[in-house]
N, C-alpha and C positions, 0 to 999 in steps of 0.2 A: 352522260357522264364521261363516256370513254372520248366524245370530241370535247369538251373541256379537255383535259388531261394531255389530249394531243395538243391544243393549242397552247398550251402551259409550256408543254414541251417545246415547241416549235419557237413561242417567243423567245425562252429563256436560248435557247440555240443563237438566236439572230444576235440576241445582245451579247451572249457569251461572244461569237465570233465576229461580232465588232467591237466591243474593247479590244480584244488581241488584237484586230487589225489595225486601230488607230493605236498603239502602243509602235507596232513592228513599222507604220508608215509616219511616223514623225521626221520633220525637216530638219534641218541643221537651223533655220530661225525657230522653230517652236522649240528645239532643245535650248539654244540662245535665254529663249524667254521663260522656259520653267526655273535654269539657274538664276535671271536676272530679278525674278520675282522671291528668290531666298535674299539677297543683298537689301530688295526695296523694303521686305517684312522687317528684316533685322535692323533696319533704320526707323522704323516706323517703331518697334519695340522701345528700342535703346531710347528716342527721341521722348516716348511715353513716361519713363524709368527719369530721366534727366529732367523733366519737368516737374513730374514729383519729389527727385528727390532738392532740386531748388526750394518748393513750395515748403518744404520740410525742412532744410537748412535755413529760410529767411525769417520762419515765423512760427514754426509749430510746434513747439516743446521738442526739436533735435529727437525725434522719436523714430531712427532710421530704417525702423524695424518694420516698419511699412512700406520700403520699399520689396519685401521680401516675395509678395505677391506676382509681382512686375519683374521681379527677376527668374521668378521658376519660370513665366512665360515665356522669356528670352530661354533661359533651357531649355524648356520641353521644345520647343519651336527649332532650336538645334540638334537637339539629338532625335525628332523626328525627320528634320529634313536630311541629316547627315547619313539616314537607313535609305532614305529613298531618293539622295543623289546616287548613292553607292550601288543600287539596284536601276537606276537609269541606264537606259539600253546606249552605248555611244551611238551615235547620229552624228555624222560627217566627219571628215579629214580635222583630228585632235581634239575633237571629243575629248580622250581620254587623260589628253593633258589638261584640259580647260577643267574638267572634272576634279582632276588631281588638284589644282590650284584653290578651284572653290572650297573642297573639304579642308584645305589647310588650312583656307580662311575663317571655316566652322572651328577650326581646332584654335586658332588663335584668339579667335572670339572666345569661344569657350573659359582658356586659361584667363582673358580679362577677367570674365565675369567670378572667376575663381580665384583670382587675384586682389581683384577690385570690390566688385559690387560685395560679394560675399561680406569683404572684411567692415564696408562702410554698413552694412544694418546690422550690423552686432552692436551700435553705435546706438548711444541712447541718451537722454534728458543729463544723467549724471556724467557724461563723458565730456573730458576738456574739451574748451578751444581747443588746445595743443594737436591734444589726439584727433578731433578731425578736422583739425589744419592737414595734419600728415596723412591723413587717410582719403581725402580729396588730393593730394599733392600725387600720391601716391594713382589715382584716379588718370589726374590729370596728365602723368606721363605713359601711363598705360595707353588713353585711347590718345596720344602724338604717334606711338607706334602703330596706330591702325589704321591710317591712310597709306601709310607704305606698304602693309597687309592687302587692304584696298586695291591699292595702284596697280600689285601682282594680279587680283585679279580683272581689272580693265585690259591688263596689257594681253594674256592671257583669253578675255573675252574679244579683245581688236584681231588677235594672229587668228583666232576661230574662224570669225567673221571673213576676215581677209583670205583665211584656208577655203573658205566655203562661198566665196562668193556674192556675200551677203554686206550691206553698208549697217555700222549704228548708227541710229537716231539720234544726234547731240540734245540735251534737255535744255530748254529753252526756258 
């Protein structure tokens, strides 16, 4: 019993002190790719939310209220990952500025989905064309603002890179 108990002990030691150590030894490319992989989700979300809600605008009883699912994801996806940028240890020369950049982009994110999506599934079978002409209209110049949100953080992700050493991969 008592060497069960050591061994309990002794594994949970090992792995205790290898998560801390691979936290404390991360690169400036693995920090690179934990931010780069918030940007890839949040398109992969948005892209989901925008498909549905087409499918919904073209044929389905305007029933917008369904995209309400798809949009807490896109939430909750942000306000989780905006606790654990903020708790991300900086790794390499501007780290902390490339950090500062992405949270903005959480926060601008944010206010779309607050702005936009919010107001378009309040939208429903009885609501005009009109209303969601203006509520797509209103959609449509929200995310024109998001590639320049975007582009801060490329530009932001390039000085990292270039601080640290490191080339991006252009996607092909």
């Amino acid at each position: 019993m008592k060497a069960r108990i050591l061994s309990l002990v002794l594994l949970l030691s090992v792995l205790w002190g290898t998560s801390g150590y691979a936290q404390k030894s991360m690169t400036p490319v693995a920090f690179n790719d934990e931010l780069v992989k918030v940007t890839e989700t949040l398109y992969q979300l948005g892209t989901e939310w925008g498909t549905r809600f087409a499918a919904i605008n073209s044929n389905e009883g305007k029933d917008f209220s369904q995209l309400k699912p798809l949009r807490q994801k896109l939430t909750d996806f942000i306000t989780g990952q905006t606790k654990a940028i903020k708790q991300l240890p900086n790794t390499g020369k501007g780290a902390e500025a490339f950090k500062k950049v992405m949270l903005e982009f959480l926060v601008f994110e944010e206010g779309m989905i607050n702005s936009g999506f919010i107001p378009m599934e309040q939208l429903g079978p009885q609501s005009t064309d009109e209303a969601i002409q203006k509520a797509t209209q209103n959609l449509t110049d929200l995310a024109s603002k998001e590639g320049e949100a975007l582009d801060k953080v490329h530009k932001a992700q390039d000085q990292y890179a270039a601080d640290n050493n490191f080339v991006i991969e252009d996607e092909k």
